[in-house]
C-alpha positions in Angstrom: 100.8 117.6 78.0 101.0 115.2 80.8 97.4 115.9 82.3 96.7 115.3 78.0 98.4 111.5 78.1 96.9 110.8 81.5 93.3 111.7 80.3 93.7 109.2 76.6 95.1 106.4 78.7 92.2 106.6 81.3 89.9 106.8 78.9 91.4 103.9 77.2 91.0 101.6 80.2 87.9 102.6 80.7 86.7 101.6 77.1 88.1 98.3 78.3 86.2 98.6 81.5 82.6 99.9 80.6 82.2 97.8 77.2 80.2 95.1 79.9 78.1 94.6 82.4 80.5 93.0 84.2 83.8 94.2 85.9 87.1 92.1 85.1 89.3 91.6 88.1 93.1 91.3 87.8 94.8 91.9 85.1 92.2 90.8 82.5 90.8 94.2 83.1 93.4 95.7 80.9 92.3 93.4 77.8 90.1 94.6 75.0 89.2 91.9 72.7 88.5 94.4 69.9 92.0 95.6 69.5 92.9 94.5 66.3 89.5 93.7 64.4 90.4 96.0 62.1 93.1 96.9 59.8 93.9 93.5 58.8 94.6 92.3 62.3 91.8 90.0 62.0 91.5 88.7 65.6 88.7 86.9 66.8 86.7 89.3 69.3 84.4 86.9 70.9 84.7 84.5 74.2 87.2 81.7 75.0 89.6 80.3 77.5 93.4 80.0 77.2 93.8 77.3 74.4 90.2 77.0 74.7 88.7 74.5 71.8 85.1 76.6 71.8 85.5 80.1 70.5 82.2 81.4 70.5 81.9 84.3 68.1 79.4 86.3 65.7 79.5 85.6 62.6 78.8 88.4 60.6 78.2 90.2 56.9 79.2 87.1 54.0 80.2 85.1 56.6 83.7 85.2 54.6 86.3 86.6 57.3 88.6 84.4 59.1 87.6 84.9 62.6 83.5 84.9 62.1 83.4 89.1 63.3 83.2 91.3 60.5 83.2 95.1 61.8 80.2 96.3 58.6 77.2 94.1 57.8 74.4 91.8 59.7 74.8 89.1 62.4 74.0 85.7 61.6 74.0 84.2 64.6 77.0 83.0 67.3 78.8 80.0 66.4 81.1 78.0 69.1 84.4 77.6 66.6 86.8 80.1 65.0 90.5 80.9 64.3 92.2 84.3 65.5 94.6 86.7 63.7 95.0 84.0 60.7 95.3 86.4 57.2 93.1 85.8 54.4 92.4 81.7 55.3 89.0 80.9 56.0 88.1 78.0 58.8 84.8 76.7 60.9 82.1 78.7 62.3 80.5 75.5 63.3 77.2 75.2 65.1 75.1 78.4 65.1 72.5 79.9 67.3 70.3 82.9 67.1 67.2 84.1 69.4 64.6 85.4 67.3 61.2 86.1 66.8 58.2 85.6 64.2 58.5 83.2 61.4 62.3 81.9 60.5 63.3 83.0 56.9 66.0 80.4 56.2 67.2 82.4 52.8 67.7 85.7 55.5 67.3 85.1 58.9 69.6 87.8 59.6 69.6 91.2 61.8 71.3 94.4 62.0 73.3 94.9 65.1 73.4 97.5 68.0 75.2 98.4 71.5 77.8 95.7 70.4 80.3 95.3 73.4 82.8 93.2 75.1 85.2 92.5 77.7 87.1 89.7 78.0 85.2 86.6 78.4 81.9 88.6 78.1 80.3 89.2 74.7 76.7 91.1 74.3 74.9 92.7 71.4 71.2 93.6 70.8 69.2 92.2 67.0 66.6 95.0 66.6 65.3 92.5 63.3 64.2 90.5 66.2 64.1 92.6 69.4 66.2 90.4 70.9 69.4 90.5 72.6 72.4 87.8 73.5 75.1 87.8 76.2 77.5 85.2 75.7 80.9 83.2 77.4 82.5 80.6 77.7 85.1 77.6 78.7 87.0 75.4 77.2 84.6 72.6 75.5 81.6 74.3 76.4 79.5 77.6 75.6 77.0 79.6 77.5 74.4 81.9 75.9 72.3 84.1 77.8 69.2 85.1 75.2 66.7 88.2 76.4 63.3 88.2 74.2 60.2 90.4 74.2 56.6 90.0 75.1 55.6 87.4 72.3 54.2 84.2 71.7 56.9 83.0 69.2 60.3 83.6 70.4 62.5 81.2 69.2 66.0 79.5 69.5 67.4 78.6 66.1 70.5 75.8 65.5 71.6 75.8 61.7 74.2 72.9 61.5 74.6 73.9 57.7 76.0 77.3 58.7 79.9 77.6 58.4 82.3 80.4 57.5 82.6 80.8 53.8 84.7 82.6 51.5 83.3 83.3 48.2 86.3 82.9 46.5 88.8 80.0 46.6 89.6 77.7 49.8 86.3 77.7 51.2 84.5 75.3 52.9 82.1 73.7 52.1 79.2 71.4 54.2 79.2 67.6 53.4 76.8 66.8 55.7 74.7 67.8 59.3 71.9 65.9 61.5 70.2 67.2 64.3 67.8 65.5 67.1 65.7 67.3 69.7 65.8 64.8 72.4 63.2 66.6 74.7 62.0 69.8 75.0 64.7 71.1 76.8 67.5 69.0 75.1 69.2 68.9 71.8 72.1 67.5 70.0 74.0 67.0 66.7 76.5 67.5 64.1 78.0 69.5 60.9 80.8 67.5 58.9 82.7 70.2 56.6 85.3 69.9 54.2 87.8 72.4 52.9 89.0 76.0 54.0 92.4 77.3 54.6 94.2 74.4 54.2 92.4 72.9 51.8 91.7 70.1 54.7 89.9 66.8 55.0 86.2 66.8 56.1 85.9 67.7 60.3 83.0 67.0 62.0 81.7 68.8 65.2 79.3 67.6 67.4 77.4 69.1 70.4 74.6 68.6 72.9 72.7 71.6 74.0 70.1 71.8 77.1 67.8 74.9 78.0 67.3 76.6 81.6 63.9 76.9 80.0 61.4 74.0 78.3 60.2 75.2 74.9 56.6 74.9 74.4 56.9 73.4 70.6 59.5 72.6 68.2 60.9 72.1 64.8 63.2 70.7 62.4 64.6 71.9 58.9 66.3 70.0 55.4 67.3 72.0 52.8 65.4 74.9 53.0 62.4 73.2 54.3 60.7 74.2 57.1 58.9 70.6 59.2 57.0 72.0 62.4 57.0 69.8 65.0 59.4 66.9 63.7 62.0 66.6 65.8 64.8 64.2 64.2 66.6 65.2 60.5 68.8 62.5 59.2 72.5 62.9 57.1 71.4 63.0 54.0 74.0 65.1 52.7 71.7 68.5 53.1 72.2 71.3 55.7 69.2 70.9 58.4 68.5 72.9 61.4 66.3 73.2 64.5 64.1 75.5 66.5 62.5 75.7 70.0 60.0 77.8 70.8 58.6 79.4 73.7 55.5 82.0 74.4 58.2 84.9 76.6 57.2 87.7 79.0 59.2 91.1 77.9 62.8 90.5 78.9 62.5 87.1 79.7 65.6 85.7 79.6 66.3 81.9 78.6 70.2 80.2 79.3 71.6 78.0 76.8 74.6 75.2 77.4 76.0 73.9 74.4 79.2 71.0 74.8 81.5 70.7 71.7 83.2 67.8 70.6 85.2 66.0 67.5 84.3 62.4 68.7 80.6 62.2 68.8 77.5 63.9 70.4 78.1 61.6 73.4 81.5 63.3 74.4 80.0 66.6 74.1 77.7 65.7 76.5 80.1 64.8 79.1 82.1 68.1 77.9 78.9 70.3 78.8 79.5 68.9 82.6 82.3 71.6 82.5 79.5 74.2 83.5 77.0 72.9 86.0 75.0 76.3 87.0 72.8 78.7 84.9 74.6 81.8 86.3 75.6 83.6 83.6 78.2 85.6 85.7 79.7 82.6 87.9 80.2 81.2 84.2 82.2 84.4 83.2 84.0 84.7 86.8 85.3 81.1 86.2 86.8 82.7 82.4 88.1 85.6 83.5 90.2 83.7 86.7 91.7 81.5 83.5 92.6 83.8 81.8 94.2 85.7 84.5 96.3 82.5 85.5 98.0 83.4 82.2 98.2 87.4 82.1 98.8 87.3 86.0 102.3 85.7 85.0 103.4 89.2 84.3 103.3 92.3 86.1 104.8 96.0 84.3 105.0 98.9 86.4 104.3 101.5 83.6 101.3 104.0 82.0 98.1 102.5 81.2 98.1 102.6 77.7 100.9 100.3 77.5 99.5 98.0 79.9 96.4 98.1 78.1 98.7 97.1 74.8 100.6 94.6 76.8 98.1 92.6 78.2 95.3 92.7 75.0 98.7 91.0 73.2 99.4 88.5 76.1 95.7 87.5 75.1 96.0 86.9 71.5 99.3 85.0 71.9 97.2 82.4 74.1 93.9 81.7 71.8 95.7 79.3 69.6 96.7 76.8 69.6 93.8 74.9 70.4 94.2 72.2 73.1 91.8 69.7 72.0 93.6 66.7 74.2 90.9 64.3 74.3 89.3 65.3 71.4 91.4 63.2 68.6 89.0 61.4 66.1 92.2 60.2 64.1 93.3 58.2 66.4 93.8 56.8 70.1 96.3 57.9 71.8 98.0 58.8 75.4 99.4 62.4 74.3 98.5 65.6 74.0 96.7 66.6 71.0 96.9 70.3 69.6 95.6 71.9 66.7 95.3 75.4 64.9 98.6 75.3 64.5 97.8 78.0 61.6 100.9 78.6 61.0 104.3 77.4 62.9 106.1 79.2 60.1 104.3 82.8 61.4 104.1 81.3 65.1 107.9 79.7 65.6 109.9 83.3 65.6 108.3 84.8 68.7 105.1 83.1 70.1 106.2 79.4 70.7 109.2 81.0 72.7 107.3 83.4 74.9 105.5 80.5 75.5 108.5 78.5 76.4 108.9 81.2 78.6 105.7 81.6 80.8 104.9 78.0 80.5 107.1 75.3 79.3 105.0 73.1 80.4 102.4 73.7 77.6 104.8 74.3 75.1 106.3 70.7 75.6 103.0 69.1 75.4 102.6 71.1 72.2 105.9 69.6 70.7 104.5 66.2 72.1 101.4 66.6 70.0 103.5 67.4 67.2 105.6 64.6 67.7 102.3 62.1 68.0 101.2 63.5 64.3 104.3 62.8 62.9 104.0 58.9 64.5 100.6 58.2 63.4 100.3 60.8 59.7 104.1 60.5 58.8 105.2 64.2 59.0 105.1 66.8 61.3 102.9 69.5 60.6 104.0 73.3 59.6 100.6 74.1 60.1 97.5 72.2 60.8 93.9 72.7 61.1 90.5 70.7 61.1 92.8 67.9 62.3 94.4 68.0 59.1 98.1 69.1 57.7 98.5 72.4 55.5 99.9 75.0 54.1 103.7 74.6 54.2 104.9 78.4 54.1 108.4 78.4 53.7 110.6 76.1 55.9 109.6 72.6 58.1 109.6 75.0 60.9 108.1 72.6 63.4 111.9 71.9 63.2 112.9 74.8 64.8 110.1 74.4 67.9 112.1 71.3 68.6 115.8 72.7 68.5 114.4 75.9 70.6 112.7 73.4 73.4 115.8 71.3 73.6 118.4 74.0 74.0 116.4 75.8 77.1 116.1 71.9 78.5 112.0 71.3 78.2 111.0 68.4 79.4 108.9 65.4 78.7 109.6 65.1 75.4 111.0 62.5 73.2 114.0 64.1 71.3 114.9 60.8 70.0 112.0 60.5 68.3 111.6 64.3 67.6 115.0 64.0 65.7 113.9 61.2 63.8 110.6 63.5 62.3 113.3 66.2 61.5 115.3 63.9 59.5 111.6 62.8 57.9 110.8 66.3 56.8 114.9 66.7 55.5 114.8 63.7 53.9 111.6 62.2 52.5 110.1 64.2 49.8 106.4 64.5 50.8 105.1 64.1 47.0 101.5 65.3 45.5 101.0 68.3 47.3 103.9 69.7 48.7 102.0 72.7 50.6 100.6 70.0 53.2 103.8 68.6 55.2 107.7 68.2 54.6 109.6 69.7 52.6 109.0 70.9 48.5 111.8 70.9 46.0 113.6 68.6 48.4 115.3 66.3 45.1 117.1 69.6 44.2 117.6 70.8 48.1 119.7 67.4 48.6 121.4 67.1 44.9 121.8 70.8 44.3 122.5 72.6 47.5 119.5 74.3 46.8 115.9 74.3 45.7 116.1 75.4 41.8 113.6 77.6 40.4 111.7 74.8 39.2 110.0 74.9 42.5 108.0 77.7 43.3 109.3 78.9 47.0 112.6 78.5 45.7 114.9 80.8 47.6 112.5 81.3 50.7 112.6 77.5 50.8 116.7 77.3 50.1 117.0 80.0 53.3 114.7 78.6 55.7 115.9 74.7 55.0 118.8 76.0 56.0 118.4 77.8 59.2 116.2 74.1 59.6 119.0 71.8 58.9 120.9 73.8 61.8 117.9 72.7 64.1 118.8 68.8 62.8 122.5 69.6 63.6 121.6 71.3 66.9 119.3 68.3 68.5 121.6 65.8 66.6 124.9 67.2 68.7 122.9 67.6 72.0 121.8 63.6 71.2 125.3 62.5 70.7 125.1 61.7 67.3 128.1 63.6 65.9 127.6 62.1 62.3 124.2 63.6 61.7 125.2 66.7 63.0 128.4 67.3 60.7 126.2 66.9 57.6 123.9 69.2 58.7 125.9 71.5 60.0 127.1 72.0 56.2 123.7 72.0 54.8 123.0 74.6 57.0 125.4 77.0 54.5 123.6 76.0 51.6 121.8 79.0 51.9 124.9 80.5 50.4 124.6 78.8 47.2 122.0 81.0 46.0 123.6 84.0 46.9 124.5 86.0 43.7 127.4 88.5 44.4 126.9 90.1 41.0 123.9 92.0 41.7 123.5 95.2 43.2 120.4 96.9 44.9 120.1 100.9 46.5 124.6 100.9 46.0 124.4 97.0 48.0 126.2 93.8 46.2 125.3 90.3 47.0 121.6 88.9 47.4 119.3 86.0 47.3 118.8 85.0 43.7 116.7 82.2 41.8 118.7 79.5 40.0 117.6 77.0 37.3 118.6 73.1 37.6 121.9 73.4 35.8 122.9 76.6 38.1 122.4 79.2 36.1 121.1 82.6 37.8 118.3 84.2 36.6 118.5 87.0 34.6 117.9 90.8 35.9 115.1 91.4 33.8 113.1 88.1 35.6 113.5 89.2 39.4 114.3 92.1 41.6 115.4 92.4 44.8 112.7 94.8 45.5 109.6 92.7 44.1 107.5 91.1 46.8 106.9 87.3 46.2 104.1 84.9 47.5 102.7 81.7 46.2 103.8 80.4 43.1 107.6 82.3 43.1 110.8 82.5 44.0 110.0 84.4 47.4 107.1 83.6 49.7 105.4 87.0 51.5 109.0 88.6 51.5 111.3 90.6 48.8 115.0 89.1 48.2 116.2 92.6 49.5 114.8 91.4 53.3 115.1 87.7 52.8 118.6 88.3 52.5 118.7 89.2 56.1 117.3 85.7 57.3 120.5 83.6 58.0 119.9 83.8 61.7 122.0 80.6 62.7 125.6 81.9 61.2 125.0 86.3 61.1 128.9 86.1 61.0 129.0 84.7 57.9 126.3 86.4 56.3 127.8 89.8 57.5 131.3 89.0 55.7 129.0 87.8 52.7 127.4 91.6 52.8 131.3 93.3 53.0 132.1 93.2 56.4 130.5 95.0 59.4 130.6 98.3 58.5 128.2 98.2 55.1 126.2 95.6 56.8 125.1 98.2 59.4 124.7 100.9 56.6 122.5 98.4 54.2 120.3 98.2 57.7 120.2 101.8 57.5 119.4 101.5 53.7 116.5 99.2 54.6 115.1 101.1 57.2 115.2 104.3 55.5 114.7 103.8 52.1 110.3 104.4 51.4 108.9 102.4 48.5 105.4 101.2 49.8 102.7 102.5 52.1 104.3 103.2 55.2 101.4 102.6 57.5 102.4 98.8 57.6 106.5 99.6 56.4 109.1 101.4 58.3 111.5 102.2 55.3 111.4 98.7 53.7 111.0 96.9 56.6 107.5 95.3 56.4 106.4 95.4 60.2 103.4 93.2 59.7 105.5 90.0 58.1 106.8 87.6 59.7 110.5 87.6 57.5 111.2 90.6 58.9 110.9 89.7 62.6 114.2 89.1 63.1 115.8 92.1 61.2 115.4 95.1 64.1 117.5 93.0 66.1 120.4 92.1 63.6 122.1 95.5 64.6 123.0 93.3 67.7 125.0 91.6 65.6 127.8 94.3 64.6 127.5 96.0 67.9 124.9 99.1 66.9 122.5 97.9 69.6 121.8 101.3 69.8 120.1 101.5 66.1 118.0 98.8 67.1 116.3 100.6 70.0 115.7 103.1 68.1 113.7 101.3 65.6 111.8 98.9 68.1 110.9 101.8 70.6 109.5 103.9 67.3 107.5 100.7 66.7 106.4 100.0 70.0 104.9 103.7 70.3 103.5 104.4 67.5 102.0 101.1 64.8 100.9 99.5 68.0 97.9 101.4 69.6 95.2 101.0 71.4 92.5 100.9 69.0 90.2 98.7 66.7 93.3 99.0 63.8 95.8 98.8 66.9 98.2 96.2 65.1 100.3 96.8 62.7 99.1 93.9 60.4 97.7 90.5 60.8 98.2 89.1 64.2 99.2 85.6 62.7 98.0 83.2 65.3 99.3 85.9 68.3 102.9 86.6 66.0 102.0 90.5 66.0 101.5 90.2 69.4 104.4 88.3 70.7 107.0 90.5 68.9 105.7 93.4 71.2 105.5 91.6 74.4 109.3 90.4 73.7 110.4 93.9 72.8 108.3 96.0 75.5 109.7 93.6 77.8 113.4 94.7 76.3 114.7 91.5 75.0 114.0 89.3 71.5 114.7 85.7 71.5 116.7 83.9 68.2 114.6 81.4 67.7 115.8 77.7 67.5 119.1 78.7 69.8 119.1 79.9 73.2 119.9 83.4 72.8 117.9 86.6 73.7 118.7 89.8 72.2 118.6 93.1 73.9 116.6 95.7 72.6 114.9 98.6 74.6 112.5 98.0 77.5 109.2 100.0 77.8 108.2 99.1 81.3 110.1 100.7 83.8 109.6 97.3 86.1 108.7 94.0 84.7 107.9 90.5 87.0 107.3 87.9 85.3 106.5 84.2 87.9 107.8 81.6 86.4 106.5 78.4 86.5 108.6 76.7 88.5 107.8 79.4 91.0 110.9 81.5 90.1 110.6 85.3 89.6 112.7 86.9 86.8 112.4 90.9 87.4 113.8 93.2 84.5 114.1 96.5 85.9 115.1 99.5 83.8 116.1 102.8 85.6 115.9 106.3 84.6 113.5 105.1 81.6 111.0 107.2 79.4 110.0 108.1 76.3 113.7 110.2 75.4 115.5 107.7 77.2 115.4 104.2 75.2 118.8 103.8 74.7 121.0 101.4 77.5 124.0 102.8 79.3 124.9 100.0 81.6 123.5 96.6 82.4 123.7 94.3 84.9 122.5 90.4 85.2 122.1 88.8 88.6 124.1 91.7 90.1 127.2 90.6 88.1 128.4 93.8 85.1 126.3 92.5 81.5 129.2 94.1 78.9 127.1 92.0 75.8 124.1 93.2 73.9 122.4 89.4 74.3 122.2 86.5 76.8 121.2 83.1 77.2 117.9 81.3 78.2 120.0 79.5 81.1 120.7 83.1 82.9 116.9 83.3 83.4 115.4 80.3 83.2 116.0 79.9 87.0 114.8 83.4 87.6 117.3 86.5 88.6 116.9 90.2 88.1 117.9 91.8 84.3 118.5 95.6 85.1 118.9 98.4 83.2 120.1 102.1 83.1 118.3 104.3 80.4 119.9 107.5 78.8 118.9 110.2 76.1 121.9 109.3 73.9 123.9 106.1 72.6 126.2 104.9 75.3 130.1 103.0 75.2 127.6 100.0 76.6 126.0 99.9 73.4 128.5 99.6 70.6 130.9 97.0 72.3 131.4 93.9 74.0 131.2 90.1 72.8 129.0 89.7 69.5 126.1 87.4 69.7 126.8 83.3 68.6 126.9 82.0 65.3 127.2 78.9 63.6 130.5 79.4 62.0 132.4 80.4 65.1 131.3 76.9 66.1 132.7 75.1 63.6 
């Protein structure tokens, strides 16, 4: 059995390992961008850096899925901007290339696909249509495309600025205009303006400025779906265009494309293109890889390969968005840092922004900064934001929360002042029109009512999570010294209690979530269940009242007495782990794995001292819906969400988010370093630990007895050592000891 697991996990690495030419150093060896391209995890499997602003991708079959790669159907070409791990939305794919040969079909120009591979940083597939082959990386701002040709006297390089990422259904995008100059025969810039997508967004414009290792022998330009040999300029007229070099190419020539990005103008993405200054492909690649591995570096497990291989693959997806395009603002001048991809702060605020807050601070304060400098210069903080533009509000103004959860762990560099004044924007300014771009919807009945009335459509995903916000006002309020902003919100922070209808029953439970009209009345049974999933348009957003009745994470002491006390709390846990409705490929009982609602739940067994249940259910999770495979997440990565959630838990502790509390769950790694980057080394050590043995006996922090099931961010912020000591069964350790905060016992 042992020599079995040893053989799958080497094999595993070395599907990492041998999908390139080239050899990853460090721990970026143990990353496989493919994990998750299938089974809805919809992460983007191309080339980037941490952050990076160019993600240059395939873009495959209708050109309709989120991140460009589409695992069935032809390659289009490789375009230098896409989103990762972000559901059904549809955004960029901006600025495409393809080597080819023979005449250019612009209905088709298309090719079947073959020996398709990658390691991080390295992309490389063959085009039999064409005989052709590309190798691609990449940094930040700039891409690097390595093309191989045949013998032939009419290999060619093809740019389509009218090329974007398309659904063929409703929030796609559509092209408002591209222009395209070939400044010299080894030189080449221009744009594509688009409009639309995920969020519905204002027009974005991408620029860039490409240059050849190699001089093409003749050229030409395309409107429309006209072909214009040797005319080398095509004007905005509203019409997709397009260019071509060609070149007469010895078999397995190769010929080394640089292509700079920018949202200012083809200027800055000339300068941007500095970032590379050779035409080695592999220095190109080395220069990824060692940026990357800054990040992944920042934690070392002492564990089987698999895990690592699981570990590290999510460590990568939490860090492609979002994008750092500081610089880059065409909206406006400004000092800050500018961000974007936020897509969205309701998936990303529960796990990823405080991992990290974690690993680097320093980012996640510029992040808040950027968020901060929106609200100045647009009015409202975004929720979620992409193309440079607001949209979609989900649920809560969660950006809230990212500002409570920096200031309780002490971040620096940020303005709180004025980050409290865009949390009392969103709270109190209705954002009218569209109320899926910024702020808060249903706000008039929030602030008269108590509650958002089922006028709204959101109502009591909206009524729950502007609660747990208003907690975040009360939070940075009381840390600012201004005691009379914090009492109000403090007490707006129950109101998700004014929806709660003790009359109804679910599975032998009383007391749920429940939609209300404007004069108060509750709906009636035959209009709602607590077991029918909601999304947009009613009264629960991509959750069920059964689980959104869970989510009051700021005051679990209250919701626990609401539930009957501590006892049926922990046995309506049981009921909703346990009790099978749906496919349970993506549900563990009820619990929806892949949803962001339900993120928190596992851990709420903390909260009545059964910390014992909740290893059982993250460990189960942890082994077997996360894998190391194409379908290896359990759902839709969300922006790195998926993937957060498991570093947290392998790592053996969950953070609350928007307070500075971590919960303990049930470490994987026997040995876990993580440098900290003020050069501190937190070590979380877990003795005696397997696959039987998940459940803690004893703990210790700093050396000092840990008798509690959570801690604060203080006790490792500065570093220190969080140990461990496993056992087969449920220990004394487990079901005692001081219960985690909550609001009310503050108040």
């Amino acid at each position: 059995m042992l020599k079995t697991k040893f053989l799958i996990c080497i094999a595993a690495w070395m599907a990492v390992t041998s999908a390139g030419a080239q050899i990853v150093t460090g721990n970026a060896r143990y990353v496989d961008p493919f994990i998750g391209v299938d089974g809805g995890g919809n992460v983007f499997p191309g080339v980037c850096t941490p952050f990076g602003m160019v993600k240059l991708g395939s873009d495959c079959g209708n050109k309709d899925w989120n991140a460009g790669w589409n695992p069935d159907g032809n390659i289009h070409g490789f375009s230098h901007t896409h989103v990762s791990g972000t559901g059904g939305g549809c955004k960029y794919g901006n600025v495409l290339m393809l080597p080819l040969t023979g005449d250019i079909h612009l209905e088709d120009y298309s090719s079947p696909r073959a020996n398709e591979k990658i390691v991080l940083g390295e992309y490389k597939v063959e085009l039999p249509r064409y005989h052709t082959a590309a190798r691609l990386t990449a940094l930040s701002k700039t891409g690097f495309h390595e093309y191989t040709f045949p013998s032939g006297k009419d290999s060619k390089i093809l740019f389509d600025l009218g090329s974007c990422l398309a659904l063929q259904v409703c929030e796609t995008q559509t092209i408002v205009g591209s222009e395209v100059r070939i400044l010299s025969n080894s030189t080449i810039e221009g744009y594509t303006r688009v409009r639309g997508g995920w969020n519905e967004g204002e027009a974005y414009t991408v620029y860039f400025y490409a240059e050849t290792d190699t001089p093409a022998e003749s050229f030409g330009t395309w409107k429309g779906n006209t072909l214009m040999p040797n005319t080398n300029e095509q004007f905005d007229s509203g019409e997709k265009t397009g260019a071509y070099l060609s070149y007469s190419t010895s078999e397995n020539q190769k010929i080394n494309v640089r292509v700079g990005i920018s949202y200012i103008s083809c200027g800055k993405a000339k300068e941007n293109l500095k970032q590379i200054t050779t035409w080695d492909f592999n220095k190109v690649h080395t220069q990824a890889v060692s940026e990357w591995n800054n990040i992944l570096d920042k934690i070392e497990v002492a564990g089987n390969e698999e895990d690592k291989i699981k570990l590290y693959t999510a460590l990568y997806h939490c860090y492609l968005q979002p994008v750092d395009k500081t610089g880059e603002n065409p909206k406006w001048i400004s000092t800050e840092p500018n961000f974007d991809d936020f897509y969205a702060i309701w998936d990303t605020f529960r796990a990823t922004h405080p991992l990290f807050t974690l690993l680097t601070p320093s980012v996640q304060s510029n992040m808040i900064r950027s968020l901060i400098d929106i609200y100045r210069n647009e009015g409202y903080m975004p929720d979620a934001r992409s193309g440079n533009d607001n949209g979609r509000v989900q649920g809560g103004s969660n950006c809230d929360i990212l500002i409570a959860d920096a200031m309780v762990k002490n971040l620096q560099g940020i303005d709180y002042e004025a980050g409290l004044q865009a949390m009392l924007k969103n709270a109190e300014v209705a954002p009218g029109g569209n109320e899926r771009k910024e702020g808060r919807g249903g706000l008039a009945d929030y602030n008269s009512l108590g509650y958002v009335s089922s006028a709204y459509e959101r109502c009591l995903t909206r009524t729950f999570e502007y609660s747990n916000c208003d907690f975040a006002i009360a939070t940075v309020a009381d840390r600012l010294g201004k005691q009379d902003i914090a009492n109000k919100y403090y007490k707006n922070a129950s109101n998700w209690q004014n929806t709660w209808n003790d009359k109804i029953t679910s599975l032998g439970f009383s007391g749920f979530a429940w939609p209300r009209n404007e004069e108060g009345k509750y709906w009636d049974k035959e209009h709602f269940s607590t077991l029918k999933g909601g999304n947009w348009g009613e009264p629960t957003y991509e959750t069920f009242s059964f689980e959104l009745s869970f989510y009051v994470p700021h005051d679990m002491k209250s919701l626990i007495q609401k539930c009957g006390g501590e006892d049926i709390f922990t046995q309506r846990l049981d009921t909703f782990f346990t009790h099978k409705i749906w496919d349970q490929r993506y549900h563990i009982g009820l619990f929806q794995i892949a949803n962001e609602p339900g993120f928190l739940i596992p851990s709420l067994y903390n909260y009545v001292n059964r910390q014992d249940k909740t290893a059982e259910i993250v460990r189960y999770i942890l082994k077997n819906r996360y894998k190391t495979t194409r379908d290896g997440i359990p759902g839709n990565d969300d922006s790195g969400s998926m993937s957060a959630w498991y570093i947290f838990h392998s790592i053996g502790f969950y953070p609350n988010a928007g307070q500075d509390t971590y919960l303990i769950s049930s470490p994987v790694f026997n040995t876990v370093t993580i440098h900290l980057e003020n050069g501190k080394t937190l070590k979380v050590i877990a003795k005696k630990n397997n696959d039987k043995n998940i459940y803690i006996q004893s703990a210790t922090l700093n050396g000092k007895p840990l008798n509690k099931n959570w801690f604060r961010h203080k006790d490792i912020c500065e570093g220190g050592i969080l140990e461990f000591v496993m056992g087969p069964k449920p220990s004394k350790w487990s079901k005692e000891g001081e219960l985690p905060p909550s609001m009310s016992e503050k108040r």
